[in-house]
C-alpha positions in Angstrom: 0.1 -7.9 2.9 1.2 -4.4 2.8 5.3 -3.1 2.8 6.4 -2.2 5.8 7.7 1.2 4.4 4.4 2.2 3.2 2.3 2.4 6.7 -0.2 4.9 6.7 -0.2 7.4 9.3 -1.7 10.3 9.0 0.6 12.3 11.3 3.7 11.0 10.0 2.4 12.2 6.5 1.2 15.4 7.7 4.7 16.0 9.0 6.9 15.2 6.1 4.5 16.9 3.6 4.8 20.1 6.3 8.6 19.8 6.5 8.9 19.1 2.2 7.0 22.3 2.0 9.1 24.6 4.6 12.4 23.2 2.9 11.2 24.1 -0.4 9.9 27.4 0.4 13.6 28.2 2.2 15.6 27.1 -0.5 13.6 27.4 -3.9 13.4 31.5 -4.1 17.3 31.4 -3.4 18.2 28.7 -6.0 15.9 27.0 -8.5 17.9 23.9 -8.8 18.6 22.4 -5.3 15.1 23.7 -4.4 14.3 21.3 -6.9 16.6 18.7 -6.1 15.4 18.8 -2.4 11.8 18.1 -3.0 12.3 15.6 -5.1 14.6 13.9 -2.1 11.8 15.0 0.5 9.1 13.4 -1.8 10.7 10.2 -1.2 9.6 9.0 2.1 6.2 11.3 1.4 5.1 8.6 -1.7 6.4 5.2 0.5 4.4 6.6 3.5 1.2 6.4 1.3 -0.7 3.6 1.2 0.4 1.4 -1.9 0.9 -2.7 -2.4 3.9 -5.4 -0.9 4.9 -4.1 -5.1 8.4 -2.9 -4.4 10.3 -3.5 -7.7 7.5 -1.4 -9.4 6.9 1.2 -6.9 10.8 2.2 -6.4 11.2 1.6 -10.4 8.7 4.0 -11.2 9.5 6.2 -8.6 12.5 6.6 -10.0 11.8 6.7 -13.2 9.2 9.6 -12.8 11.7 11.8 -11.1 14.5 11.0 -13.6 11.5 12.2 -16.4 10.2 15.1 -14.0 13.8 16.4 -14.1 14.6 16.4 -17.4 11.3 18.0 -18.5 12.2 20.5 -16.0 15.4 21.3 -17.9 13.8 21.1 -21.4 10.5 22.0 -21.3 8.9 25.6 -21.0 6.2 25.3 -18.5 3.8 28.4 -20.4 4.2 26.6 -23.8 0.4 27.7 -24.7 -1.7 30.6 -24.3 -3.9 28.6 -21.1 -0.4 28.2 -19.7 0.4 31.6 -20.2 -3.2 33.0 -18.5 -3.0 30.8 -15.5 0.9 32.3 -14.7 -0.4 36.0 -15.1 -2.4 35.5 -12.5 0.6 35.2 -10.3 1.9 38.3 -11.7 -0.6 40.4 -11.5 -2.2 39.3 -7.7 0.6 40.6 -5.6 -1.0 39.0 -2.4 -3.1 35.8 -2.2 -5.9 38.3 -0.3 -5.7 40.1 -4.0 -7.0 37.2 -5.7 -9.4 35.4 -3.6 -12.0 38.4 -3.8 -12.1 38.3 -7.8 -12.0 34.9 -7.8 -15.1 34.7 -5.5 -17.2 37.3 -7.7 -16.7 35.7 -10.7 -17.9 32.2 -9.2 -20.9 33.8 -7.9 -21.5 36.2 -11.3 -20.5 33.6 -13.5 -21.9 30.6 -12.5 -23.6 29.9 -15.2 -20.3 30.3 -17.3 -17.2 30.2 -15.0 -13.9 29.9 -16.4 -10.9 27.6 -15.5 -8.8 30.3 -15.0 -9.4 31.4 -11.4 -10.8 27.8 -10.3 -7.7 26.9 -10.8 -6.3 29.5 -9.8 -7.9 28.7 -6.1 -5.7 25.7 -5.5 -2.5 27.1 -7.2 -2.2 30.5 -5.9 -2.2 29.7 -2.2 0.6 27.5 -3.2 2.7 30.4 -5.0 2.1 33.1 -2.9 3.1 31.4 0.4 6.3 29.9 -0.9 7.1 33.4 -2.5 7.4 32.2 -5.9 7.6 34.2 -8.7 8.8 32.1 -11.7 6.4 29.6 -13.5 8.7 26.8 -13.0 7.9 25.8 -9.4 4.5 24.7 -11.0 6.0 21.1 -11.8 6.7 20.8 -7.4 2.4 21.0 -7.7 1.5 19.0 -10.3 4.0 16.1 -9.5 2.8 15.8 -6.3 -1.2 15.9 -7.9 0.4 12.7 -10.1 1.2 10.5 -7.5 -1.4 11.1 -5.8 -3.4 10.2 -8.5 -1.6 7.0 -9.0 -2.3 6.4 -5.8 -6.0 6.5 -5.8 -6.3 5.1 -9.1 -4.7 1.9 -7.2 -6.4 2.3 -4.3 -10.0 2.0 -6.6 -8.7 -0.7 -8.1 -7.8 -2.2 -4.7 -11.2 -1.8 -3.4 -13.8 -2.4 -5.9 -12.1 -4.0 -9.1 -14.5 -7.1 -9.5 -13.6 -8.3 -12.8 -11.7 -11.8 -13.6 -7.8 -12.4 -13.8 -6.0 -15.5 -14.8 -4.5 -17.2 -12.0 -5.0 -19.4 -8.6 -7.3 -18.5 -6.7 -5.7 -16.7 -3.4 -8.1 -14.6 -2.3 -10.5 -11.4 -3.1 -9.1 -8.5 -4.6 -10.9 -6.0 -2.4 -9.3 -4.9 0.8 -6.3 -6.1 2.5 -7.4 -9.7 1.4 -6.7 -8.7 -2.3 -3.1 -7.8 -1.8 -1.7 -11.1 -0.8 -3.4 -12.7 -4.3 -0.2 -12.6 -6.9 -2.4 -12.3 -9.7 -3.8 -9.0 -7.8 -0.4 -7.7 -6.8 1.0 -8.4 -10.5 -1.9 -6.5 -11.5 -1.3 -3.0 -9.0 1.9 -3.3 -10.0 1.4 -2.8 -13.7 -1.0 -0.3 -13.5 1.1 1.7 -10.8 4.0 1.5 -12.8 2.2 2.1 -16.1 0.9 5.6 -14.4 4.4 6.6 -12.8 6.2 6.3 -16.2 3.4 7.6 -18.6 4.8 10.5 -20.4 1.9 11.9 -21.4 1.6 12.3 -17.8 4.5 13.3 -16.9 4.9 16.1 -19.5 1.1 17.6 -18.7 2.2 17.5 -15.4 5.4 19.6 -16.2 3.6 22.8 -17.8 1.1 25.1 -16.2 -2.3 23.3 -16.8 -4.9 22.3 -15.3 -4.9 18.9 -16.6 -3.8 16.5 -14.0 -5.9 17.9 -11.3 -8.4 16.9 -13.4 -7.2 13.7 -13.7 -7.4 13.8 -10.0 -10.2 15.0 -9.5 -12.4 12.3 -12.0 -11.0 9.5 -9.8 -11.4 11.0 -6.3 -14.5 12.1 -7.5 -15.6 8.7 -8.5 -14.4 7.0 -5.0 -16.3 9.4 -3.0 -19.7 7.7 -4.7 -18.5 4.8 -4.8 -18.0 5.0 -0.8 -21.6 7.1 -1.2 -19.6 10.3 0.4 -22.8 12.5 -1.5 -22.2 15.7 -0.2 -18.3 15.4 -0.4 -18.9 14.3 -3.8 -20.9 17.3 -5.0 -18.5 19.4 -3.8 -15.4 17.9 -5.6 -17.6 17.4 -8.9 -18.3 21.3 -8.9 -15.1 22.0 -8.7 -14.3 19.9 -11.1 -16.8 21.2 -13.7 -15.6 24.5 -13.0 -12.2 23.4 -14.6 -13.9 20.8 -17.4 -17.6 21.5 -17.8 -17.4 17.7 -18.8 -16.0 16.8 -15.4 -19.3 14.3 -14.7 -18.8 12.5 -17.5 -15.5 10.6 -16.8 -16.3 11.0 -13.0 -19.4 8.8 -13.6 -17.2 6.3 -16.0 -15.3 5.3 -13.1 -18.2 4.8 -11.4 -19.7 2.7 -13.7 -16.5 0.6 -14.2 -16.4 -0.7 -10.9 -19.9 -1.0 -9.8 -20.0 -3.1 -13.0 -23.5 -1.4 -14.8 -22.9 -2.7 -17.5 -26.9 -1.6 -19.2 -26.3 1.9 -17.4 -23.6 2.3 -19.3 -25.4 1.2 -23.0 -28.2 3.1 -22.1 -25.8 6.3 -21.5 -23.8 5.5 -24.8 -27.4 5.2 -26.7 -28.5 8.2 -25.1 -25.0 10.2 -26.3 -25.1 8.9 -29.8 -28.9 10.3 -29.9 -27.6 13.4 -29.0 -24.3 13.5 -31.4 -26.9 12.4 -34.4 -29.6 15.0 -33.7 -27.4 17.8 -33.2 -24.5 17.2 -35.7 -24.9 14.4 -37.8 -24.0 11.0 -38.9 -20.7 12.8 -39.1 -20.3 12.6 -35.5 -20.5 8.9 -35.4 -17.9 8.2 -37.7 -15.6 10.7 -35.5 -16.6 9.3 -31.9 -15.2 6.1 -33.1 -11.9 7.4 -34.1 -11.7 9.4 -31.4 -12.2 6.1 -29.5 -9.0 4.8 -30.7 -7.6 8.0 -31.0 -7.7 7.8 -26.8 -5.1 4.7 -27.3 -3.1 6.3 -30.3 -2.1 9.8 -29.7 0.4 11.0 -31.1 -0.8 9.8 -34.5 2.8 7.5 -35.5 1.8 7.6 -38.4 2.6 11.5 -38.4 5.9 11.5 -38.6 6.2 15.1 -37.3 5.2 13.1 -33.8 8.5 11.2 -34.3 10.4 14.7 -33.5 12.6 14.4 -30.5 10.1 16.1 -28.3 7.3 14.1 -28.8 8.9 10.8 -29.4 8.5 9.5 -25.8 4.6 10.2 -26.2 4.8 8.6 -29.5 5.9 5.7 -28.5 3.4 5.1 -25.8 0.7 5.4 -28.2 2.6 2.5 -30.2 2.6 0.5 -27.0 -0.9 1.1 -26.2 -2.5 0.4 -29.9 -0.4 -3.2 -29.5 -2.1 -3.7 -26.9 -4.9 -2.7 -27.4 -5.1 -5.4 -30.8 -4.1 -8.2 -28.1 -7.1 -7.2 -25.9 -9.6 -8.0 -29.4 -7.7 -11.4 -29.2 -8.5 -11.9 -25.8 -11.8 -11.0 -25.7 -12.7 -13.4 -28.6 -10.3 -16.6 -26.5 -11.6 -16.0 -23.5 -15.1 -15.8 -21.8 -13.9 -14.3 -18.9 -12.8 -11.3 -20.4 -15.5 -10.1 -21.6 -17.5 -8.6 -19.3 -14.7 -5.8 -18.6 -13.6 -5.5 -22.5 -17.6 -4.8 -23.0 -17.9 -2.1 -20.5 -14.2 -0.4 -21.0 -15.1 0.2 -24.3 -18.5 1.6 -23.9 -17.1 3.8 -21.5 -14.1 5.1 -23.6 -16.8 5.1 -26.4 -19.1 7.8 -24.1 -16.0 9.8 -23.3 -15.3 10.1 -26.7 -18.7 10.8 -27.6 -18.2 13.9 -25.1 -15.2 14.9 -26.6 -16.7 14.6 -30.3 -19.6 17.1 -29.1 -17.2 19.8 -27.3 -15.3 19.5 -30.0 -17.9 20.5 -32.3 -19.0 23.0 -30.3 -15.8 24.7 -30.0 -15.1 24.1 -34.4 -18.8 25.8 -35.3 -17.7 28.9 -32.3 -14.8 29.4 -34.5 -16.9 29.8 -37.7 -14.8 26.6 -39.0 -16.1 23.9 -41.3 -16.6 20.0 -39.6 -16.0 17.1 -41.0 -14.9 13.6 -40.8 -11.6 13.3 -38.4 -12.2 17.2 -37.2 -11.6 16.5 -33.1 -10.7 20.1 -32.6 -8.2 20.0 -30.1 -5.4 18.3 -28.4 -6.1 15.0 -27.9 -3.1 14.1 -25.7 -4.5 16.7 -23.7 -8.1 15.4 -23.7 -7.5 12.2 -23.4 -5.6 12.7 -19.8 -8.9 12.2 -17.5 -9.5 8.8 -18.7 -5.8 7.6 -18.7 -6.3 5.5 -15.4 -8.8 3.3 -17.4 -6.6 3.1 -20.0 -3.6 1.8 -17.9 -6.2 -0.8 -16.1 -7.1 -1.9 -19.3 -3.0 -2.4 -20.2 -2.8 -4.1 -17.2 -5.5 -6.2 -17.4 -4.5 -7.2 -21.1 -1.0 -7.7 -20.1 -2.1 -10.4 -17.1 -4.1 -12.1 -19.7 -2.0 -12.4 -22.6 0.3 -14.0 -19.9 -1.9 -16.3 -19.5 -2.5 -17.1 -23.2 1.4 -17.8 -22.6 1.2 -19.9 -20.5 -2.1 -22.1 -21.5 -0.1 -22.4 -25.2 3.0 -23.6 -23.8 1.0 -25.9 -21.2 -1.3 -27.6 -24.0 2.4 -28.2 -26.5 3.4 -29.7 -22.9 0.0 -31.6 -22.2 -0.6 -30.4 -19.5 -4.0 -28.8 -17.6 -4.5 -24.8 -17.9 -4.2 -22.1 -14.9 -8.0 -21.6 -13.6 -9.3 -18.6 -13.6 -10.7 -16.2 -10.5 -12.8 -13.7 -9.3 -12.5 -12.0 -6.1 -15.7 -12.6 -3.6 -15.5 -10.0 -1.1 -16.9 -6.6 -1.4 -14.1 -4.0 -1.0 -13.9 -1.5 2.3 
């Protein structure tokens, strides 16, 4: 059953995010702050109006959570804090009109196909964006990118809604997929956690705050992934080349998503054989040794055991990662107590193993560029960074642990008590 404050109407949508934009464009250039303040009011009815589930403790929770975080980034964090910060903000300098850019962006597509650079691919969805509200600071940026998030979140639950097959603990109430899914408590307990999870990340939530390309990409991997699951082909080449031309690695966690919820499970092995071939013949047993760190790298980073990461600007991110490696130890006890976990442990961890793998390679590739020496633990770059595309698998896999060790809970306190365990189920229809 879906809340009655989150109907989805097109025209209703269209018109709030028309009138968030003309209210921000009015007030922002003559004060920072209540232009600010206003789109984060305006964005209000915009995130109920999309489609989400009857999850109402989680959804205005994280909501408000992610603005509270969104605002105090705003005030603490300096949105060009790197040199690819700094690049993508010249543009807007130095194009004075949006009909100045679009020409230079459009030859260097077509002269450098072969190897195009983030910087005016991005540029093509942020620029329109400056230049019509006026906008001349770098600040404004975080407006962009937060609205990118929840968007995100929302088709992260809306893939999830529609073609998450695996088994959760609980009665059986009905299929996950579709409207059917929603009114299942297991189901709903499980949107909710993920949802929330993704609202309150900070890892998110502070990428999304500087001027990087980083959460479109996020974006982009799972839009890009329902659009072939929904076999959308020629809608789904033309989002994946965009995306490449931001991560040339785009098709890799694209397909990931992909491959999580069509369930291939031997596509996947074969793909994670085929990578480690590569990472062997072209660097090394070396490279082996890394991809799995990297592996659980993609849970734990921040490294706490650095205790630089424990500094008052990183310790929000820290402390995920310590959330995320618990839970990630519980989800090795589940898999070994129940059967029915299995099957999704096996193939999350394939795929985060093959993303890794990716990462290990570009890595590499960008170490022996800069005439530096590789070795064991060399990733060679910022992993809190890298490991943003594949953060809505992550938070699935929380969420699924989370509804499981529940249920090791409650089957503990039921056998002390004598009495029968909760069954298990699996949702039967296909999703829409």
């Amino acid at each position: 059953m879906q809340a009655e404050v989150s109907i989805n109407r097109p025209i209703v949508q269209l018109s709030v995010a028309v009138l968030l934009l003309l209210a921000v464009r009015m007030i922002l250039p003559w004060d920072e702050g209540l232009g600010m303040t206003a789109f984060f009011a305006l964005l209000i009815p915009f995130f109920f109006l999309l489609r989400w589930p009857h999850t109402p403790g989680a959804l205005f929770t994280g909501l408000c959570v992610l603005m509270l975080g969104k605002l105090v980034y705003a005030m603490t964090t300096d949105p060009l804090a790197g040199p690819d910060e700094i690049h993508y903000y010249e543009q807007v300098v130095e194009f004075e009109r949006l009909g100045d850019f679009l020409p230079y962006a459009w030859e260097h597509i077509v002269t450098q196909w072969h190897n195009i650079s983030a910087y005016p691919m991005f540029g093509l969805l942020y620029m329109p964006f400056f230049k019509w509200m006026e906008i001349e600071g770098p600040l404004p940026i975080i407006l962009l990118n937060t609205v990118l998030l929840i968007l995100t979140v929302n088709q992260t639950y809306r893939l999830n809604a529609n073609y998450f097959r695996y088994a959760l603990p609980g009665r059986r109430t009905g299929g996950i997929g579709g409207d059917a899914g929603e009114t299942g408590e297991p189901s709903l307990r499980f949107h909710a956690i993920v949802i929330f999870g993704l609202l309150v990340s900070p890892s998110l939530m502070y990428m999304s705050s500087l001027f990087a390309k980083d959460v479109t990409c996020v974006l982009l991997g799972v839009y890009g992934a329902a659009l072939l699951l929904r076999k959308k082909y020629v809608w789904f080449v033309v989002v994946l080349l965009y995306a490449t031309g931001l991560r040339d690695y785009a098709i890799v966690y694209t397909v990931c998503f992909w491959l999580l919820y069509t369930q291939r499970f031997r596509t996947a092995i074969a793909v994670m054989m085929a990578a480690l071939g590569i990472l062997v013949v072209q660097i090394g047993p070396t490279a082996l040794v890394n991809t799995a760190m990297l592996t659980v790298f993609l849970f734990v980073s921040p490294n706490p055991a650095n205790l630089a990461n424990w500094s008052p600007e990183l310790l929000l991110r820290t402390l995920e990662a310590v959330w995320m490696s618990i839970w990630v130890g519980v989800s090795a006890l589940l898999f070994m107590r129940y059967r029915e976990t299995r099957k999704f442990y096996a193939i999350a961890f394939v795929l985060l193993f093959i993303y890794a793998a990716t990462l290990v390679l570009v890595g590499y590739v960008t170490i022996t560029g800069r005439e530096l020496e590789y070795g064991v633990g060399t990733i060679g770059d910022n992993m809190v960074r890298k490991k943003l595309p594949i953060l809505p698998l992550v938070y699935t896999m929380n969420a699924y642990t989370l509804l499981w060790f529940f249920r090791w809970c409650r089957d503990s306190l039921a056998s002390r008590a004598g009495k029968r365990p909760v069954r298990t189920w699996k949702a039967d229809s296909p999703g829409t």
